[in-house]
Each structure stands twice: as C-alpha cells, then as structure tokens.
PDB file as gemmi writes it, atoms N, CA and C in Angstrom:
CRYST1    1.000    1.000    1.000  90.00  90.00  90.00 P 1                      
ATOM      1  N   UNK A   1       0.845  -1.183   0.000  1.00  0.00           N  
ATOM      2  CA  UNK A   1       0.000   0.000   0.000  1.00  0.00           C  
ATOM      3  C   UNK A   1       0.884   1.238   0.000  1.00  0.00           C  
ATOM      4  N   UNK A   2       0.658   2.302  -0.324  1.00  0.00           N  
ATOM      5  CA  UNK A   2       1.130   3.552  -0.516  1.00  0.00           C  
ATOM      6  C   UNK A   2       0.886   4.293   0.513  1.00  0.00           C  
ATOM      7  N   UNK A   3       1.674   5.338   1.185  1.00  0.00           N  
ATOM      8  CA  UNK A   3       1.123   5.999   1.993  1.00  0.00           C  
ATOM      9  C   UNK A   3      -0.038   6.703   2.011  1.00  0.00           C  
ATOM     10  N   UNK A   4      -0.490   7.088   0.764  1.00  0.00           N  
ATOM     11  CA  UNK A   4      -2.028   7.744   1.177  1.00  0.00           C  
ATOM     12  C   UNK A   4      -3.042   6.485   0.992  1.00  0.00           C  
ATOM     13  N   UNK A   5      -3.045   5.376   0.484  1.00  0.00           N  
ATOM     14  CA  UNK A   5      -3.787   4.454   0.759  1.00  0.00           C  
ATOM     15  C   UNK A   5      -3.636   3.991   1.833  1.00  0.00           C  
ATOM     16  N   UNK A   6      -2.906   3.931   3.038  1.00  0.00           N  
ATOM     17  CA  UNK A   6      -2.806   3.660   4.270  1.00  0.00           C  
ATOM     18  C   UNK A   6      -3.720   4.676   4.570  1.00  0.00           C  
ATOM     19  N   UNK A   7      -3.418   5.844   4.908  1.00  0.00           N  
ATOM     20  CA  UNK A   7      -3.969   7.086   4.957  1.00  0.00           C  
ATOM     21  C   UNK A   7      -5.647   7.124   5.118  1.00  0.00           C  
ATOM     22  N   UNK A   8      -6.244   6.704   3.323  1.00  0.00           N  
ATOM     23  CA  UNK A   8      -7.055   6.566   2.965  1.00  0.00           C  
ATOM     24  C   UNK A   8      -7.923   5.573   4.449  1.00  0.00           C  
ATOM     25  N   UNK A   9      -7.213   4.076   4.244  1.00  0.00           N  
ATOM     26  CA  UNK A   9      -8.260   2.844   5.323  1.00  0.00           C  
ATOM     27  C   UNK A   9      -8.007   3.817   6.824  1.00  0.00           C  
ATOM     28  N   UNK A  10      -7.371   4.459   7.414  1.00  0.00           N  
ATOM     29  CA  UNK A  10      -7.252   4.800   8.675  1.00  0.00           C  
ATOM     30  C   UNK A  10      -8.579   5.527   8.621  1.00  0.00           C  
ATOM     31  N   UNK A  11      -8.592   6.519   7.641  1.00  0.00           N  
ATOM     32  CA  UNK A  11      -9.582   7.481   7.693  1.00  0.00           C  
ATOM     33  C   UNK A  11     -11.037   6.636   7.855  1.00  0.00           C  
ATOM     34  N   UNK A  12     -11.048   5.764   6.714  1.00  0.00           N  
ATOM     35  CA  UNK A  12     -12.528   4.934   6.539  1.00  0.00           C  
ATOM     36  C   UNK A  12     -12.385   4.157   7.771  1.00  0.00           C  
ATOM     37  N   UNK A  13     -11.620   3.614   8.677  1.00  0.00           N  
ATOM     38  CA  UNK A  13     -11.874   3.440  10.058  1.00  0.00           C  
ATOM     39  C   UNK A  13     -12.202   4.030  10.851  1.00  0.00           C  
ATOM     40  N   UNK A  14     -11.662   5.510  10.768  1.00  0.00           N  
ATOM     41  CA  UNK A  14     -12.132   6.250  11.632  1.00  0.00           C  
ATOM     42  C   UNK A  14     -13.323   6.447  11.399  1.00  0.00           C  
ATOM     43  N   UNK A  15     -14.205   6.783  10.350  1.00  0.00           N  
ATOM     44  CA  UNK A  15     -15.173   7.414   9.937  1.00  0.00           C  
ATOM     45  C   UNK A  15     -16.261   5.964  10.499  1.00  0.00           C  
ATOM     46  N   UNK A  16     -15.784   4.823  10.210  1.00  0.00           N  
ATOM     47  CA  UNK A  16     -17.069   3.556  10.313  1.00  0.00           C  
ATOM     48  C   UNK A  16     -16.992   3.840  11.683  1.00  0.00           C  
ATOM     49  N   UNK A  17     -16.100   4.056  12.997  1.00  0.00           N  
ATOM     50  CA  UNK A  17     -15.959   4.263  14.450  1.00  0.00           C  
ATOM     51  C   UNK A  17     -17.022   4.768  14.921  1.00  0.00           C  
ATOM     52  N   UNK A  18     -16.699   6.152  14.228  1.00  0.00           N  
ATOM     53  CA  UNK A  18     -17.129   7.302  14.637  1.00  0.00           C  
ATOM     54  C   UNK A  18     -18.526   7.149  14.574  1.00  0.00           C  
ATOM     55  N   UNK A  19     -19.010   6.589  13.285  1.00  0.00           N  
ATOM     56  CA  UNK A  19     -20.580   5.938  13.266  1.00  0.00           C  
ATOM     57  C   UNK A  19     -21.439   5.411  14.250  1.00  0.00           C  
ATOM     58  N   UNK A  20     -20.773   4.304  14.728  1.00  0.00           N  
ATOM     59  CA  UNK A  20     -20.996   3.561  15.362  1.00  0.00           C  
ATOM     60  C   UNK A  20     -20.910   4.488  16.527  1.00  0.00           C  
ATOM     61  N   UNK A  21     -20.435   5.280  17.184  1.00  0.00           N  
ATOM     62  CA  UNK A  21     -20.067   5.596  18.617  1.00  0.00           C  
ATOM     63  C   UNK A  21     -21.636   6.779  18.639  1.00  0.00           C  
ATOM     64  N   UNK A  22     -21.477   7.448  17.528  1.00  0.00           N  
ATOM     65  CA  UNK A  22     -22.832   8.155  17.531  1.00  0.00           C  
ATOM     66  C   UNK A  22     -24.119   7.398  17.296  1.00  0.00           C  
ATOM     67  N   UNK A  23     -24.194   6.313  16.876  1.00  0.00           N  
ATOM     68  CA  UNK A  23     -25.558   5.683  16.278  1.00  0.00           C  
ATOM     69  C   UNK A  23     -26.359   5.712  17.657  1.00  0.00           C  
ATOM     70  N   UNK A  24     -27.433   5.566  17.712  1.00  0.00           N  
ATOM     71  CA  UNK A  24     -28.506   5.616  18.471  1.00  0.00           C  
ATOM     72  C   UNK A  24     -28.533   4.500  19.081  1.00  0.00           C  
ATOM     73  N   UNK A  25     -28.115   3.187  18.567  1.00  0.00           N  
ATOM     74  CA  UNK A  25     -28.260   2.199  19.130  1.00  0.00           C  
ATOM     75  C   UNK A  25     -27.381   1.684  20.211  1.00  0.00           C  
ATOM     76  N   UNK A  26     -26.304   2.160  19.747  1.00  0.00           N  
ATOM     77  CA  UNK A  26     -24.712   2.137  20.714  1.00  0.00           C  
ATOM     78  C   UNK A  26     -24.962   3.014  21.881  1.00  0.00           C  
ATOM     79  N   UNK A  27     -25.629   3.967  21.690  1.00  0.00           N  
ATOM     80  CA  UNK A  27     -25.734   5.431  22.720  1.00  0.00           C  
ATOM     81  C   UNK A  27     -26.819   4.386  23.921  1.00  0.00           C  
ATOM     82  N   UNK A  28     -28.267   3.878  23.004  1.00  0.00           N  
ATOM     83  CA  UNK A  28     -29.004   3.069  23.910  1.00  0.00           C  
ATOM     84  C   UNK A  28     -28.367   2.207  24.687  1.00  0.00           C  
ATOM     85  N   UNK A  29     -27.781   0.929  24.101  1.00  0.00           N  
ATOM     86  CA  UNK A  29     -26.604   0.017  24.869  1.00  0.00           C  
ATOM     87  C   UNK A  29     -26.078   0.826  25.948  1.00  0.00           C  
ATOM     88  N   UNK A  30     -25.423   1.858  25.732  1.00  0.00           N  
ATOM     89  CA  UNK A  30     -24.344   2.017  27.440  1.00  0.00           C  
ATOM     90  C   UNK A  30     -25.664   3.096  28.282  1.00  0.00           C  
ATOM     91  N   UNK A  31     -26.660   3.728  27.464  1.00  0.00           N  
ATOM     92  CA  UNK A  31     -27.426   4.296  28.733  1.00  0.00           C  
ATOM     93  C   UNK A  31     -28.551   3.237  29.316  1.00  0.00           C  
ATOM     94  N   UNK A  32     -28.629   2.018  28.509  1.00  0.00           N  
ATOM     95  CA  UNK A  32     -29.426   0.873  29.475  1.00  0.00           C  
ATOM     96  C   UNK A  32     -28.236   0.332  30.454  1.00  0.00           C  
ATOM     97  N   UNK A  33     -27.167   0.348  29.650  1.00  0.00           N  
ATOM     98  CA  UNK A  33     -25.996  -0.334  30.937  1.00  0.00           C  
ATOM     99  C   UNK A  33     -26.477  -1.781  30.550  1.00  0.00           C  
ATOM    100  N   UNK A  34     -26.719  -2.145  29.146  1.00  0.00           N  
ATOM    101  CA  UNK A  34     -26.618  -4.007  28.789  1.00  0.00           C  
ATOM    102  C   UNK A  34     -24.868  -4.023  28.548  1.00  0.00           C  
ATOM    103  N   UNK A  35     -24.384  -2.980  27.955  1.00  0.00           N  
ATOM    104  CA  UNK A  35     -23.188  -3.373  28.022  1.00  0.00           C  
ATOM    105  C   UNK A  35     -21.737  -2.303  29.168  1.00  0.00           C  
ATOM    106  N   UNK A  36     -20.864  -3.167  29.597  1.00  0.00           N  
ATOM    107  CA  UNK A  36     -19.989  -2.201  30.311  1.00  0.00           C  
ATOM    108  C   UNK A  36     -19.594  -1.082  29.637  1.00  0.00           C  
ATOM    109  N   UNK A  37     -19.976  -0.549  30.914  1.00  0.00           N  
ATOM    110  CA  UNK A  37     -19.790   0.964  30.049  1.00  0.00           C  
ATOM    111  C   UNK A  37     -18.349   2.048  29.998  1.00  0.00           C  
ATOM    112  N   UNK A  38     -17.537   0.774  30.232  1.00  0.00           N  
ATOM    113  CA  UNK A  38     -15.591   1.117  29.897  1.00  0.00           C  
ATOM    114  C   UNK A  38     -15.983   1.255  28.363  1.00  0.00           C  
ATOM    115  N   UNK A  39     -17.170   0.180  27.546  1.00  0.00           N  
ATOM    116  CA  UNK A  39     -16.873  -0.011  25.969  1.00  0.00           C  
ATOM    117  C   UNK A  39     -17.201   1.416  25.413  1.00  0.00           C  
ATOM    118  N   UNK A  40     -17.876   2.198  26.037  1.00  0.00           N  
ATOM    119  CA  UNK A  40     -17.820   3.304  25.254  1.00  0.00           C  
ATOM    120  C   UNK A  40     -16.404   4.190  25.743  1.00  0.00           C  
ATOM    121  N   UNK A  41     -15.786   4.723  26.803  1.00  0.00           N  
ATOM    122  CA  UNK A  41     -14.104   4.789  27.018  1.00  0.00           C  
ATOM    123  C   UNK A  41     -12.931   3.989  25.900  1.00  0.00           C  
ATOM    124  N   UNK A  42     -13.194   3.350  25.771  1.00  0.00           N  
ATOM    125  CA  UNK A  42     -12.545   2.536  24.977  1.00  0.00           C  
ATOM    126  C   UNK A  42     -12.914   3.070  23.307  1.00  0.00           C  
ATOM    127  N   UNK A  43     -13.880   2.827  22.941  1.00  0.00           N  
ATOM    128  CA  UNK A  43     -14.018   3.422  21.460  1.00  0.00           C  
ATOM    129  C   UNK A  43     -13.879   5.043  21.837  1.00  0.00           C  
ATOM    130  N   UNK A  44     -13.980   5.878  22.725  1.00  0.00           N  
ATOM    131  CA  UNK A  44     -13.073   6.917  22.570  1.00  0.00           C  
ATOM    132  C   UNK A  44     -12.000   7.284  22.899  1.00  0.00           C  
ATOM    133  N   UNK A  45     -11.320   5.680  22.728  1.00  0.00           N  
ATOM    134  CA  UNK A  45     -10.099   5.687  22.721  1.00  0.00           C  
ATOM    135  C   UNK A  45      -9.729   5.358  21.593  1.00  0.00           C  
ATOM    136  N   UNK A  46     -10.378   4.503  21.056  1.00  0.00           N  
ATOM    137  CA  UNK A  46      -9.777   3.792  19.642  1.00  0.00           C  
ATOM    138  C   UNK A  46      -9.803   5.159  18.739  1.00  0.00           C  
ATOM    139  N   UNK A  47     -10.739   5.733  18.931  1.00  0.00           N  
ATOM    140  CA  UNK A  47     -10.807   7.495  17.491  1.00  0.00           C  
ATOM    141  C   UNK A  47      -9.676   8.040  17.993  1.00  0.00           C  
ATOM    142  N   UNK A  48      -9.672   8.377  19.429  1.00  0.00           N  
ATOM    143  CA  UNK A  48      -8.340   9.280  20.031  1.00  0.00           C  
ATOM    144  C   UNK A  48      -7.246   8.941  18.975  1.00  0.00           C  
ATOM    145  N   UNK A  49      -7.010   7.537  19.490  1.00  0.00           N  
ATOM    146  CA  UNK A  49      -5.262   6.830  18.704  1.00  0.00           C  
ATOM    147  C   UNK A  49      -5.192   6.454  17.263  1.00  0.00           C  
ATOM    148  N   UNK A  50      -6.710   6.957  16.563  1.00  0.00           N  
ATOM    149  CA  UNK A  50      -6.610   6.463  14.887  1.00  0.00           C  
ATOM    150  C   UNK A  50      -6.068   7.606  14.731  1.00  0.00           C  
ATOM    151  N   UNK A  51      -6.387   9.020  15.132  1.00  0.00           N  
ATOM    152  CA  UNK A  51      -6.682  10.191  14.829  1.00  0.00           C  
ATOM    153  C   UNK A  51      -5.128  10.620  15.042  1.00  0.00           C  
ATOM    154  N   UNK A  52      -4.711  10.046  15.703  1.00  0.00           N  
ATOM    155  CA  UNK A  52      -3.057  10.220  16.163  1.00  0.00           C  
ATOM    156  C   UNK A  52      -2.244   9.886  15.443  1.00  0.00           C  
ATOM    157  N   UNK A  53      -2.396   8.177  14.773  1.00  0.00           N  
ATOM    158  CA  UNK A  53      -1.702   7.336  13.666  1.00  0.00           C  
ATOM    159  C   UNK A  53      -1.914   8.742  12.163  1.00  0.00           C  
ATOM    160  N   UNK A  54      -3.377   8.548  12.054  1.00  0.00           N  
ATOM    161  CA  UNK A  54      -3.469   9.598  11.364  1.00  0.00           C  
ATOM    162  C   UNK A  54      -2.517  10.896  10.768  1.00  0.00           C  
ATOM    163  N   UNK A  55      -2.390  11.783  12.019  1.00  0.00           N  
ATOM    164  CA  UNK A  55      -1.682  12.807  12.029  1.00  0.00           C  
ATOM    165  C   UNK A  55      -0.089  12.588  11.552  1.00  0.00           C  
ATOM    166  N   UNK A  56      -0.165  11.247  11.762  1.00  0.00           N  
ATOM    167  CA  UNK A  56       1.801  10.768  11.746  1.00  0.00           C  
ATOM    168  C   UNK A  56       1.800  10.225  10.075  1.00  0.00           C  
ATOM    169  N   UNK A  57       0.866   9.711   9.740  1.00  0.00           N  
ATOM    170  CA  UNK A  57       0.718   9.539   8.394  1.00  0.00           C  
ATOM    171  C   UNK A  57       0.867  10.316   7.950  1.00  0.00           C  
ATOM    172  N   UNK A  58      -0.203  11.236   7.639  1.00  0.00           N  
ATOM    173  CA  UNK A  58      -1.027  12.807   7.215  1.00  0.00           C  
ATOM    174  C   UNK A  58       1.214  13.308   6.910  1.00  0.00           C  
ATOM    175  N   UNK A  59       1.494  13.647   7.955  1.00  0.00           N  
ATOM    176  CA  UNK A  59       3.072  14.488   7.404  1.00  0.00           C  
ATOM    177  C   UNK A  59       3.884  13.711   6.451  1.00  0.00           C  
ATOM    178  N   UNK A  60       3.919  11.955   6.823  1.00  0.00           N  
ATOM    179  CA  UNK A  60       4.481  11.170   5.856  1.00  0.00           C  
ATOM    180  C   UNK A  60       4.239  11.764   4.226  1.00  0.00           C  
ATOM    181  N   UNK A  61       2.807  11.469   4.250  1.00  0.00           N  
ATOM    182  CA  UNK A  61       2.056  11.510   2.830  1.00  0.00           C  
ATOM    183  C   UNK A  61       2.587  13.389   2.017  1.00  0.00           C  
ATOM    184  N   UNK A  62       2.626  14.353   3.367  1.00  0.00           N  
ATOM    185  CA  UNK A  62       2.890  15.471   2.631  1.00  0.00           C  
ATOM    186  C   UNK A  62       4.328  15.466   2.310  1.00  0.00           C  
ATOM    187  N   UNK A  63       5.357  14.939   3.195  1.00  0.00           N  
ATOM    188  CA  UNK A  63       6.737  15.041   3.000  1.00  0.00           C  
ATOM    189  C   UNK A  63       6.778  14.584   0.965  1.00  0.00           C  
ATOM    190  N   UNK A  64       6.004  13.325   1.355  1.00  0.00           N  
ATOM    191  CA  UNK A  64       6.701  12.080   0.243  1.00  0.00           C  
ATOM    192  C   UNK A  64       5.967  13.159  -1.155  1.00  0.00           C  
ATOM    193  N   UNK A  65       4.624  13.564  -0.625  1.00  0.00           N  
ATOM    194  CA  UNK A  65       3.899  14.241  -2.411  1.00  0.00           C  
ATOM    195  C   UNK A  65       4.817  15.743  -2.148  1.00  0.00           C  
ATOM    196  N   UNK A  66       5.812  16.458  -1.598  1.00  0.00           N  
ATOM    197  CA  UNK A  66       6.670  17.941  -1.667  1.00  0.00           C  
ATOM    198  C   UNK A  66       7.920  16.999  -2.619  1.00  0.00           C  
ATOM    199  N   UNK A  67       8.409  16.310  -2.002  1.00  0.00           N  
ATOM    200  CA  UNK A  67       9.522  15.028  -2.648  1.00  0.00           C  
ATOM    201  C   UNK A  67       9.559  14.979  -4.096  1.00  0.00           C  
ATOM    202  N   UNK A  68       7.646  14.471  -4.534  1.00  0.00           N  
ATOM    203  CA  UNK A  68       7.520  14.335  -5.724  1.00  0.00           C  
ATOM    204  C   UNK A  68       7.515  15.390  -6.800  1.00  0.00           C  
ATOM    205  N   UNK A  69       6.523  16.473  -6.269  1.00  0.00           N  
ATOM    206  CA  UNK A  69       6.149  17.718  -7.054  1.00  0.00           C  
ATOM    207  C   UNK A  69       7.416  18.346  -6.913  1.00  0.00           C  
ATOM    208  N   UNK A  70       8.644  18.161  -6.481  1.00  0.00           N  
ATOM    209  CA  UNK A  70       9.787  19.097  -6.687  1.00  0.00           C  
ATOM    210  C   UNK A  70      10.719  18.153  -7.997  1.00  0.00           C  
ATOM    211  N   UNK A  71      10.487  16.949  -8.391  1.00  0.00           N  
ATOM    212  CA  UNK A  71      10.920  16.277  -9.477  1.00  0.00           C  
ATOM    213  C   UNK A  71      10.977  16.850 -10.896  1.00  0.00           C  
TER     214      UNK A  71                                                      
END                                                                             
C-alpha cells in the first residue's frame, strides 16, 4: 500500500468508528448499561489513537507528495 492508501483505510476506520459511537443504538446500549460501560471509554479511545496514527501519516504523505512535485 502507498502511503495515502494507508492514509485513505485509517480514515474509513475512523469514519465507520465514529458511526458507530454516535448511532442511536450504541448510545441506547451504554445508557441501558446491557453493556460495560468502559466499551464506550474505549471506542473513545480507539478514534483518540486512529486520529493520532493519522496525524503521523497525514506528514508522511505530505513530506513524500513535496519530494515528488519538486521532481
């Protein structure tokens, strides 16, 4: 994979996450308390640290396309 196709799946992870953490149904789950409610801590943890990988990509991808466009 290329760095912005890495890039690219982090993002579409983040974005399917992020879905899920807002959907109505997930929100129901931890305010009935059927599931422990660390699992919602935890998926805002998992966005925290995509969003981080992200950012470390994100400079990769600009270094490598300044690299290219100066060719």
């Amino acid at each position: 994979m290329s760095p912005i196709e890495i890039l690219q799946e982090f993002n579409f992870c983040y974005q399917k996450i992020q879905m899920i953490a807002q959907d109505e149904n997930w929100l129901l789950l931890i305010a009935d308390k059927k599931i422990d409610p660390e699992a919602a801590t935890h998926v805002g943890d998992v966005l925290h640290y995509l969003a981080e990988v992200m950012g470390y990509v994100e400079e990769v991808v600009e270094i490598k396309f300044n690299q290219e466009s100066k060719l």
